[in-house]
C-alpha positions as a Markdown table, in Angstrom:
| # | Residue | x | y | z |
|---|---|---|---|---|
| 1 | Unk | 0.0 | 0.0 | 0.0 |
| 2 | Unk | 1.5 | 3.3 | -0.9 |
| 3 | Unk | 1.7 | 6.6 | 1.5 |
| 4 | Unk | -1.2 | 8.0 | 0.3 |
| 5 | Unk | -3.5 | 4.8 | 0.3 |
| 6 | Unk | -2.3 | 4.4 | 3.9 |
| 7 | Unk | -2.7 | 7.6 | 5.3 |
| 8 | Unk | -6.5 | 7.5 | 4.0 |
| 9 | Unk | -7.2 | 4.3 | 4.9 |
| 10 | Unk | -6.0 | 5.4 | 8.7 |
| 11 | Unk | -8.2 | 8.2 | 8.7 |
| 12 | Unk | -11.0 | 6.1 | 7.3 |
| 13 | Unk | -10.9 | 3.7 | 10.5 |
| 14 | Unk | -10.9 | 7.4 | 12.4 |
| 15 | Unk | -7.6 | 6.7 | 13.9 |
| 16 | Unk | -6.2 | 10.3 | 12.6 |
| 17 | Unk | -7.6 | 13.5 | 11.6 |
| 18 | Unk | -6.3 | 14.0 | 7.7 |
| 19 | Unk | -6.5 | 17.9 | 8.7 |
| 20 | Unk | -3.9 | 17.6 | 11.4 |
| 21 | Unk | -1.3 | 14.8 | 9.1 |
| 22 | Unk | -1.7 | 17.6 | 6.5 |
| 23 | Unk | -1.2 | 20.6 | 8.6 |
| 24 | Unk | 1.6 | 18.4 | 10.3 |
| 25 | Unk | 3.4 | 18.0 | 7.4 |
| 26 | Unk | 3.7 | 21.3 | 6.2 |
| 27 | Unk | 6.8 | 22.0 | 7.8 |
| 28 | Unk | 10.2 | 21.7 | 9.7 |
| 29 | Unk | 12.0 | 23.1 | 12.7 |
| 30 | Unk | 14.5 | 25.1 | 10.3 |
| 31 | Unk | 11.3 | 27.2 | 8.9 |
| 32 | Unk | 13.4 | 29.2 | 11.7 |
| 33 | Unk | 15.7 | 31.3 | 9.9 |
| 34 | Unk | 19.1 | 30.2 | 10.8 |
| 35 | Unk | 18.6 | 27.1 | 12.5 |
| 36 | Unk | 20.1 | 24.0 | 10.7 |
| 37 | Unk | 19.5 | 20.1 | 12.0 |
| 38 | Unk | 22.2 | 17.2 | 11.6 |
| 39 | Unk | 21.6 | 13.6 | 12.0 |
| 40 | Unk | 24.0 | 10.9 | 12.2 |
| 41 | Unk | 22.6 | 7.8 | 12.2 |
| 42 | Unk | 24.6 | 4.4 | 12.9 |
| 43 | Unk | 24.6 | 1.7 | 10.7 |
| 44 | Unk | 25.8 | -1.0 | 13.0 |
| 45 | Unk | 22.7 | -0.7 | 15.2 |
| 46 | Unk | 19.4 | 1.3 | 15.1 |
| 47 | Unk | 21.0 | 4.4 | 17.3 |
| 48 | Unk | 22.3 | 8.3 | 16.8 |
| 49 | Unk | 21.8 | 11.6 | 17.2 |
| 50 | Unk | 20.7 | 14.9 | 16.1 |
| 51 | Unk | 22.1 | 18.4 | 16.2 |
| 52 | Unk | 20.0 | 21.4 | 16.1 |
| 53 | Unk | 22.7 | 24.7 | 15.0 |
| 54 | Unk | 22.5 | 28.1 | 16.1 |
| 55 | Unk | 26.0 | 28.8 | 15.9 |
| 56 | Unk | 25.6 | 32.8 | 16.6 |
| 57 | Unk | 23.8 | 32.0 | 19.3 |
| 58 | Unk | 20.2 | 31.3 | 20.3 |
| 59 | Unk | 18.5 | 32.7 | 23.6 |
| 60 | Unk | 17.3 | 29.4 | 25.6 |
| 61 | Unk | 15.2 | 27.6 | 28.2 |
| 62 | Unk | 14.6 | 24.1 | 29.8 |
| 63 | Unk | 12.1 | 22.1 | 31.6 |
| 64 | Unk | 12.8 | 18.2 | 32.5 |
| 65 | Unk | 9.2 | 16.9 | 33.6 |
| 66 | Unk | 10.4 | 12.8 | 33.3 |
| 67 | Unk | 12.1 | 11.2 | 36.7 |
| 68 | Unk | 14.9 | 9.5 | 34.7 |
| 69 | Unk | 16.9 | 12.4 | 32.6 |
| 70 | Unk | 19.9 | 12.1 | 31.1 |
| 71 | Unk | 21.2 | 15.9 | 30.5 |
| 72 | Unk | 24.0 | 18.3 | 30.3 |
| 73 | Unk | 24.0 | 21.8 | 30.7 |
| 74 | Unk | 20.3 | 22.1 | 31.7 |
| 75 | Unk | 21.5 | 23.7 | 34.7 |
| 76 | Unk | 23.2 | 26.4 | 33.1 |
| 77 | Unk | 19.9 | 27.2 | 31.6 |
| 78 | Unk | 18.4 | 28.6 | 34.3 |
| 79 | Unk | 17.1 | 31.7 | 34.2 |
| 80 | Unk | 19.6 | 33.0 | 37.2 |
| 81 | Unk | 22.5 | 31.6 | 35.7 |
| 82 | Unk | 25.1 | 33.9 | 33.8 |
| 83 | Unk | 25.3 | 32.3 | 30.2 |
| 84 | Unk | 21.6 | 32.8 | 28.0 |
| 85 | Unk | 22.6 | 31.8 | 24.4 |
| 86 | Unk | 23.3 | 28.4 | 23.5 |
| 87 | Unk | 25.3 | 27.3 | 19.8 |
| 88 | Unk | 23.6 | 23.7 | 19.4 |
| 89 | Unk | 21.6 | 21.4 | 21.3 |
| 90 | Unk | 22.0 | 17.5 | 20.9 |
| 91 | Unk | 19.5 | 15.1 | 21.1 |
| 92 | Unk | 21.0 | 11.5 | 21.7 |
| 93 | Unk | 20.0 | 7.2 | 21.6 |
| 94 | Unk | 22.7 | 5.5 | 23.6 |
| 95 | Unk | 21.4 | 6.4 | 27.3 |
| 96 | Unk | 23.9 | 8.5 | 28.8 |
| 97 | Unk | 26.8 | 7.4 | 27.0 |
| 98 | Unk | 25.1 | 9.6 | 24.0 |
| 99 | Unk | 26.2 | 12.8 | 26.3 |
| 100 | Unk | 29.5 | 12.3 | 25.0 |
| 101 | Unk | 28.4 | 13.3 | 21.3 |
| 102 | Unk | 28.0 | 16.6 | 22.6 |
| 103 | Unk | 31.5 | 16.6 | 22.7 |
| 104 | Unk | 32.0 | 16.1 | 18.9 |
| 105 | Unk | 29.8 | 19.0 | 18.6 |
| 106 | Unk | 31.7 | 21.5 | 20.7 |
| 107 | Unk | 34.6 | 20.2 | 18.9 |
| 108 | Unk | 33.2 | 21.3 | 15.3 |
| 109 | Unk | 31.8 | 24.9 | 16.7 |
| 110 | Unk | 35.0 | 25.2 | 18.1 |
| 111 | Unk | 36.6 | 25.0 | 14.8 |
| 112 | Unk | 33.9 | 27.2 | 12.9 |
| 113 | Unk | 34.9 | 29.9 | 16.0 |
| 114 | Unk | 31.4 | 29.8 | 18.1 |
| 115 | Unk | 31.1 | 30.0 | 21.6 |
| 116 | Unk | 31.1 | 32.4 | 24.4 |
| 117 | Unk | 33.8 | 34.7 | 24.2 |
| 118 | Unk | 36.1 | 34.3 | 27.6 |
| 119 | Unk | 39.7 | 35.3 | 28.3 |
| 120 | Unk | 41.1 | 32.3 | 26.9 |
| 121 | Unk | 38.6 | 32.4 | 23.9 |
| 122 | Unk | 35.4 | 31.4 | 23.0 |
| 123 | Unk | 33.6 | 28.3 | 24.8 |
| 124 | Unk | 31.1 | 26.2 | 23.0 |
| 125 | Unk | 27.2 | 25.9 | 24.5 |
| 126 | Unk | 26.0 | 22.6 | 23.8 |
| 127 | Unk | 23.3 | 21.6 | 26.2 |
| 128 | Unk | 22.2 | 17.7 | 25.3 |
| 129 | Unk | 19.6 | 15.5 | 26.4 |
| 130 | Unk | 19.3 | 11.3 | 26.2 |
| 131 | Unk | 16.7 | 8.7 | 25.5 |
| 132 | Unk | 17.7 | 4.8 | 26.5 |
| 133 | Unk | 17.5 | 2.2 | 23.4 |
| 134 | Unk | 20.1 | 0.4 | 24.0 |
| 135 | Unk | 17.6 | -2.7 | 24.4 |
| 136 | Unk | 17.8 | -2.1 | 20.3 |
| 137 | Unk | 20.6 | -4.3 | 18.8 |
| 138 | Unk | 24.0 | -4.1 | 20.2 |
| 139 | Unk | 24.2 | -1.9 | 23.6 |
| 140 | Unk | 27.9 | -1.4 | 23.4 |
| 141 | Unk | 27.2 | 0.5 | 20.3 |
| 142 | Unk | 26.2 | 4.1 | 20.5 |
| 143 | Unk | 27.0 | 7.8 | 19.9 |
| 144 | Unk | 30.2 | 9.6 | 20.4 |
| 145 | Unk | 32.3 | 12.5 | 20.1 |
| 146 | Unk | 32.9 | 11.6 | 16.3 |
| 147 | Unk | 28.8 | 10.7 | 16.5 |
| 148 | Unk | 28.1 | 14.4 | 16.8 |
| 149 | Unk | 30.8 | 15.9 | 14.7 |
| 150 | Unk | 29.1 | 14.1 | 11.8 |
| 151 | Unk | 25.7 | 15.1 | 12.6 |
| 152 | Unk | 27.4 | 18.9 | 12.6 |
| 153 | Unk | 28.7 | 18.2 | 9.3 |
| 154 | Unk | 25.2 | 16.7 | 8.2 |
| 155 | Unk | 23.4 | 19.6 | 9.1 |
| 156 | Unk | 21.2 | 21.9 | 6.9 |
| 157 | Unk | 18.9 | 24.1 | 6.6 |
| 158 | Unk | 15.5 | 23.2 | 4.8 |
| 159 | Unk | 13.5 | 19.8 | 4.8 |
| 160 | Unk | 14.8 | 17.4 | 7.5 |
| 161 | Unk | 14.2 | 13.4 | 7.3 |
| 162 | Unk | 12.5 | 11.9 | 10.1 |
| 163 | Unk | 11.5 | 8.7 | 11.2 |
| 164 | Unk | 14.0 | 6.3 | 12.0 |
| 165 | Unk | 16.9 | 8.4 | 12.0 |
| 166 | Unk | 19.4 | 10.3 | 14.1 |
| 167 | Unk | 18.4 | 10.6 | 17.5 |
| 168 | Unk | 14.9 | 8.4 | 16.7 |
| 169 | Unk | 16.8 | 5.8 | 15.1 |
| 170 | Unk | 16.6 | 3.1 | 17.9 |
| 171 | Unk | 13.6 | 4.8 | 19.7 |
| 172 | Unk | 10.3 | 2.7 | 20.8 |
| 173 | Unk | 7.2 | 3.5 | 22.0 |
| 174 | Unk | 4.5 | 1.2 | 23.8 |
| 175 | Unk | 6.7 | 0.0 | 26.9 |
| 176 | Unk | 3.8 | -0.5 | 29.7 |
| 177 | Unk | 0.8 | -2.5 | 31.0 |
| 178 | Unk | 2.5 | -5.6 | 29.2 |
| 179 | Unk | 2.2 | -4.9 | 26.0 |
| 180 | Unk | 4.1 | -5.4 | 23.0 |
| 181 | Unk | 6.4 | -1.9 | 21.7 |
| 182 | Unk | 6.4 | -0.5 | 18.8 |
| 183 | Unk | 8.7 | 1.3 | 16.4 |
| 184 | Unk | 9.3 | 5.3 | 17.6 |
| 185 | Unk | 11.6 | 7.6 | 15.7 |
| 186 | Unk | 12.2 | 11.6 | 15.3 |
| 187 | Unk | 9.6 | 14.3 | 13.7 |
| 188 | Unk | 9.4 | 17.9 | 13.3 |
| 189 | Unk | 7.1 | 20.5 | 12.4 |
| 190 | Unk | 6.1 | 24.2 | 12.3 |
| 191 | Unk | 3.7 | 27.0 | 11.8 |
| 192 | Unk | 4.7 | 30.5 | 9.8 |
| 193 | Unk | 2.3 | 33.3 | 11.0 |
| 194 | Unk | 1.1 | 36.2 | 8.5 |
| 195 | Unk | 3.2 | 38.4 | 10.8 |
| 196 | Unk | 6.6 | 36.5 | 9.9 |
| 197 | Unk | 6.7 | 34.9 | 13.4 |
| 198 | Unk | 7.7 | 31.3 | 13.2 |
| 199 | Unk | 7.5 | 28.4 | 16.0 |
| 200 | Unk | 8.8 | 24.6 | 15.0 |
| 201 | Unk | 9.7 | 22.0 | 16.9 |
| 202 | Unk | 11.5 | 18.9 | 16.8 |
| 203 | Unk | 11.2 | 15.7 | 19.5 |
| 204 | Unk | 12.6 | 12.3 | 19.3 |
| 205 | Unk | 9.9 | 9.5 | 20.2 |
| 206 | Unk | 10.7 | 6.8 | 22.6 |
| 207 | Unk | 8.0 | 7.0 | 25.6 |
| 208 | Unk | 6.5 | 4.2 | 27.8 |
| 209 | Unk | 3.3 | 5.2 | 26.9 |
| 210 | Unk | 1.0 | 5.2 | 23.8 |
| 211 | Unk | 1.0 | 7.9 | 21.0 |
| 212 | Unk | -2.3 | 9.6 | 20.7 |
| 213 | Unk | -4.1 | 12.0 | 18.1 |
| 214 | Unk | -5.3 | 14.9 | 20.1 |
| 215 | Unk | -7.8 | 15.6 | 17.6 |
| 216 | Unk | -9.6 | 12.3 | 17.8 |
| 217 | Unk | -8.1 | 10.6 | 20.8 |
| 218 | Unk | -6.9 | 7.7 | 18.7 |
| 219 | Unk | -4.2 | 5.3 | 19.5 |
| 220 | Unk | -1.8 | 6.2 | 16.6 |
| 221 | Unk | 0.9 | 3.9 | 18.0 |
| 222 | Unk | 1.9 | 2.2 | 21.6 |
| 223 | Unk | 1.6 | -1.2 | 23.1 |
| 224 | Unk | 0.2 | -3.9 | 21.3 |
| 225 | Unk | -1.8 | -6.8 | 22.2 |
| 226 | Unk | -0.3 | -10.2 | 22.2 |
| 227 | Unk | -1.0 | -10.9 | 19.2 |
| 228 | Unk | 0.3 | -8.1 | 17.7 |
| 229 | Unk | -2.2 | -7.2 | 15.5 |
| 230 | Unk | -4.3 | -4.2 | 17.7 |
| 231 | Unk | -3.4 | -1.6 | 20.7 |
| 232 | Unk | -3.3 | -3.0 | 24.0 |
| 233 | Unk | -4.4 | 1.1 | 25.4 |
| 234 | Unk | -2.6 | 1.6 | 28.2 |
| 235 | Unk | -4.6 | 3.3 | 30.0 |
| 236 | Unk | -7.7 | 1.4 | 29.7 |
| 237 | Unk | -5.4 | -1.5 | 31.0 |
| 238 | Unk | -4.8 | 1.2 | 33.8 |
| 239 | Unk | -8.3 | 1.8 | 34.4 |
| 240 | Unk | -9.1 | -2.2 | 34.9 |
| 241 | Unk | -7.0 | -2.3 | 37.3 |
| 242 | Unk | -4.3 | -4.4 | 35.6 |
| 243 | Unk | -0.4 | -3.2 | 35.8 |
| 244 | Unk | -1.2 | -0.9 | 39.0 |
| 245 | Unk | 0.0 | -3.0 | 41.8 |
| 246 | Unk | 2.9 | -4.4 | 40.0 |
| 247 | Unk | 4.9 | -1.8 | 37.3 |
| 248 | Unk | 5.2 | -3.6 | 34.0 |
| 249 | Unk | 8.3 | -0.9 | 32.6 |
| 250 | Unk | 11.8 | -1.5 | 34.0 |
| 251 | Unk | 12.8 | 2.4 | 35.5 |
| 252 | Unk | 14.4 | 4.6 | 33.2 |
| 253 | Unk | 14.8 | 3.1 | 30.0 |
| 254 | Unk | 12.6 | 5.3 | 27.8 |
| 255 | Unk | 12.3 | 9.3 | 27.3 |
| 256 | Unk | 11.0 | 11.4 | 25.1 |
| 257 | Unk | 13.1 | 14.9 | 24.0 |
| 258 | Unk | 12.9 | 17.1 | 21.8 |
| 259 | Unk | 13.4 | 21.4 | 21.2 |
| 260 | Unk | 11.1 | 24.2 | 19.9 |
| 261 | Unk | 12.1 | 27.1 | 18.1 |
| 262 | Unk | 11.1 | 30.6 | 17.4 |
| 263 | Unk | 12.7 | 33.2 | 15.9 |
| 264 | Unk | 10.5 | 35.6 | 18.1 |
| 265 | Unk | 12.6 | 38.0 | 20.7 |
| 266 | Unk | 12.2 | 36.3 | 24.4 |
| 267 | Unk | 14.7 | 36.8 | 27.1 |
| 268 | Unk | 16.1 | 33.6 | 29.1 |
| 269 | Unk | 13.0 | 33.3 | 31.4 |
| 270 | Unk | 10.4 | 33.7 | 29.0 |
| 271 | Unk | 12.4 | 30.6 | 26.7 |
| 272 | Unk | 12.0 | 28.6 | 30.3 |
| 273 | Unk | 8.0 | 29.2 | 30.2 |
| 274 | Unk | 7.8 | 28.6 | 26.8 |
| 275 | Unk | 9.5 | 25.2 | 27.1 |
| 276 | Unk | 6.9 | 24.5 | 30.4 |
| 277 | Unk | 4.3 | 25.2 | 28.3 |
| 278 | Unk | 5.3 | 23.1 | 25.2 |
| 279 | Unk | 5.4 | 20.0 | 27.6 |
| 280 | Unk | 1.4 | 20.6 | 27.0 |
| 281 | Unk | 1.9 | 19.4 | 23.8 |
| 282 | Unk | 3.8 | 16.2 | 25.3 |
| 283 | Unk | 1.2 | 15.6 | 27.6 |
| 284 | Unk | -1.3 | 15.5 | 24.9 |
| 285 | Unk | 0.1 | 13.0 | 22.7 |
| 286 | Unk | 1.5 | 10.5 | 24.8 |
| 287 | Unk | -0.2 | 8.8 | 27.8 |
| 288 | Unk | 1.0 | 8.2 | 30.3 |
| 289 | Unk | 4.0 | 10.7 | 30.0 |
| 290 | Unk | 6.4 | 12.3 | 32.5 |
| 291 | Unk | 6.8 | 8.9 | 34.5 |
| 292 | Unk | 9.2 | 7.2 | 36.7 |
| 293 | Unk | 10.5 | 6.0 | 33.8 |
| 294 | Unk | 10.7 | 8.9 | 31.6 |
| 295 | Unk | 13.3 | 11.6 | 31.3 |
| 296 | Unk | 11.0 | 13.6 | 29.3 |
| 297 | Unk | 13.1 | 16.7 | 28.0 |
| 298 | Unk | 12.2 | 20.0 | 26.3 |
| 299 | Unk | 14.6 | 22.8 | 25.1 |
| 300 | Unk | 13.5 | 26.2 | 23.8 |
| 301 | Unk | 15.4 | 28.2 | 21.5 |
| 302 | Unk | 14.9 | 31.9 | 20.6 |
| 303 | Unk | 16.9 | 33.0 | 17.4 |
| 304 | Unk | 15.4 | 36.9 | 17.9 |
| 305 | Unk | 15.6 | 37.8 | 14.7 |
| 306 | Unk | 11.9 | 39.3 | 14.6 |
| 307 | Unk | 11.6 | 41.8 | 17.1 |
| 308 | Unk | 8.3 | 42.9 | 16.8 |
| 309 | Unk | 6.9 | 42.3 | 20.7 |
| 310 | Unk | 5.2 | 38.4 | 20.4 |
| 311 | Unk | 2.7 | 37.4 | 22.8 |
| 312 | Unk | 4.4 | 34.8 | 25.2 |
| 313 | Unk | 1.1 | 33.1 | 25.9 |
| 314 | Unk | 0.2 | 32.3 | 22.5 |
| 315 | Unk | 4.2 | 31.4 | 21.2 |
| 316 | Unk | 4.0 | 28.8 | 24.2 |
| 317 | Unk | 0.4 | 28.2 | 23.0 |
| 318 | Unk | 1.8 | 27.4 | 19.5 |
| 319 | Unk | 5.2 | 25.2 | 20.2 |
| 320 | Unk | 2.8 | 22.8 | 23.0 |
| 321 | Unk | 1.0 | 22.5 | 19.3 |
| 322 | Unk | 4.2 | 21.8 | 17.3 |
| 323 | Unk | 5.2 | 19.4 | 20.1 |
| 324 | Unk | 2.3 | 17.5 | 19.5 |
| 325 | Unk | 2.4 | 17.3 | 15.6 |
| 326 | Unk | 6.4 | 16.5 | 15.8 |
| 327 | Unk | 5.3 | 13.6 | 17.9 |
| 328 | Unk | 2.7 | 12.4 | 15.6 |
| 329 | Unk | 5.4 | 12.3 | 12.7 |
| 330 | Unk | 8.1 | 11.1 | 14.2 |
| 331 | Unk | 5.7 | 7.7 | 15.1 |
| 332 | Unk | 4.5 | 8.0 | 11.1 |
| 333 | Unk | 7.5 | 8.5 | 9.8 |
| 334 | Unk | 9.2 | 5.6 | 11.6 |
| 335 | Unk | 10.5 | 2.7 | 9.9 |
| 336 | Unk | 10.5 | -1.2 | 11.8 |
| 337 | Unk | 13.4 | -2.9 | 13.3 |
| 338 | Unk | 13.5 | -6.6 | 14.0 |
| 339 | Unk | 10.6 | -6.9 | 17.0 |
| 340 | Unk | 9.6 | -3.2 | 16.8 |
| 341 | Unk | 7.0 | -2.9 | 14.0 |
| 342 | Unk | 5.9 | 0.7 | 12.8 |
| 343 | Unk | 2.9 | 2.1 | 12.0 |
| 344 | Unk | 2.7 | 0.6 | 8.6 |
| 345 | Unk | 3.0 | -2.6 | 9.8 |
| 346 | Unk | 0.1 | -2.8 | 12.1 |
């Protein structure tokens, strides 16, 4: 069955709204001026990661909602805290060994002379979040230093792949109430205003719980029955009573993370609330999310470049909504791995 066959028959059985896969596909995080993405994926085992660029720098927030993260730098994101522009975030499979890509990554801004200017010159920013899938093929096999120099040198601006790639590349979703997983991956999306204001977003797929539709409450992808053929839904497994005494997910071995982008002018705190509020869009596409066993992870990024005064409300409003979408690709996009079927399959 091709795309387009599929996609209709899937809206036929009411499991997605056609408007919001066709509004959702419209466009990418790097509708942001300025703002290029990098994958490297490896071949030896579904795993990588993904650079977003900013190397002039981009104002920036965080908010980890997930009990398990795997970060660096999130700290120095704080609104109190001196630095406020960041030259790349990485998003990175491997657990916390993927931190170490982000090391690659200084290494290339390094060379291309971006970072923040101290006495002994400048100093990369490269905040990076992790997502475990090292239960995917070979766990001594995951991103490094030279993992995240490639993605740099993969990185462009315009249409990005998704799916299966980069930081998606070994991500699954479906992990609770004792069901079987399913294939997760990486999408992106975006929204261009009349006004020239732009908000995308980009997240990397690999929660416990099931991927929903917000606009029809469908079960686009999550825990499968045993035999394989139909969703479990997790949380009408909750609701019966079934996986509540007894936790079906081993701790921390999931994670969703992801950035949004505008190239609206926010200070450092504002970029925090606008991350909070883009966890909304999290929160509405998966369930359950923010668990135990999730280091669920959102970055904003403010390039600036408009400086017309943006409402901070309805920018917050928009990237929960990007969030959302991204999330809904990245499962549609995805392509299976031996024991991980993707959408297509079921």
């Amino acid at each position: 069955m091709n795309r387009r066959r599929f996609v209709a028959a899937l809206a036929a059985a009411g499991v997605i709204d056609l408007r919001l896969f066709a509004q959702a596909r419209e466009g990418f995080i790097t509708d942001v001026d300025g703002l290029k993405v990098g994958h490297f994926t490896e071949t030896r085992r579904p795993t990588g990661c993904t650079v977003i660029l900013y190397e002039r720098g981009a104002v920036a927030g965080v908010d980890v909602r997930g009990s398990a993260p795997g970060t660096r730098e999130t700290d120095l994101l704080k609104p109190t805290n001196l630095v406020d522009k960041v030259n790349a975030i990485v998003l990175s499979g491997g657990s916390a060994f993927g931190l170490d890509s982000a090391t690659g990554v200084m290494r290339y801004l390094e060379e291309h002379d971006a970072g923040y200017p101290t006495a002994a010159g400048k100093v990369p920013i490269v905040p990076a979040a992790i997502l475990y899938d090292l239960n995917v093929g070979d766990a001594k096999i995951r991103p490094n230093a030279d993992a995240g120099y490639k993605a740099c040198m993969n990185a462009k601006t315009g249409p990005i792949e998704e799916g299966s790639v980069g930081a998606g590349a070994g991500a699954t979703v479906g992990k609770m109430g004792g069901g079987k997983p399913m294939k997760g991956g990486i999408g992106t999306s975006s929204i261009k205003l009349p006004n020239g204001l732009v908000v995308g977003a980009i997240v990397a797929v690999n929660c416990v719980g099931d991927v929903i539709d917000p606009k029809t409450g469908k079960i686009v992808a999550g825990a499968r029955t045993a035999d394989g053929k139909s969703f479990l839904n997790i949380m009408q497994t909750l609701r019966s009573g079934r996986g509540v005494v007894q936790p079906n997910a081993p701790p921390g071995q999931n994670t969703t993370i992801g950035v949004v982008a505008t190239n609206a002018r926010f200070d450092k705190t504002q970029m925090t609330k606008i991350a909070e509020m883009a966890h909304d869009g999290m929160a509405r596409a998966i369930n359950p999310t923010h668990t135990p066993s999730d280091g669920d992870t959102l970055f904003a990024m403010s390039t600036g470049t408009v400086t017309a005064n943006a409402n901070l409300t309805a920018i917050g409003a928009l990237a929960a909504e990007m969030v959302s979408e991204a999330i809904l690709r990245a499962v549609m996009k995805a392509k299976s791995v031996p024991g991980y079927p993707s959408v297509h399959d079921i």
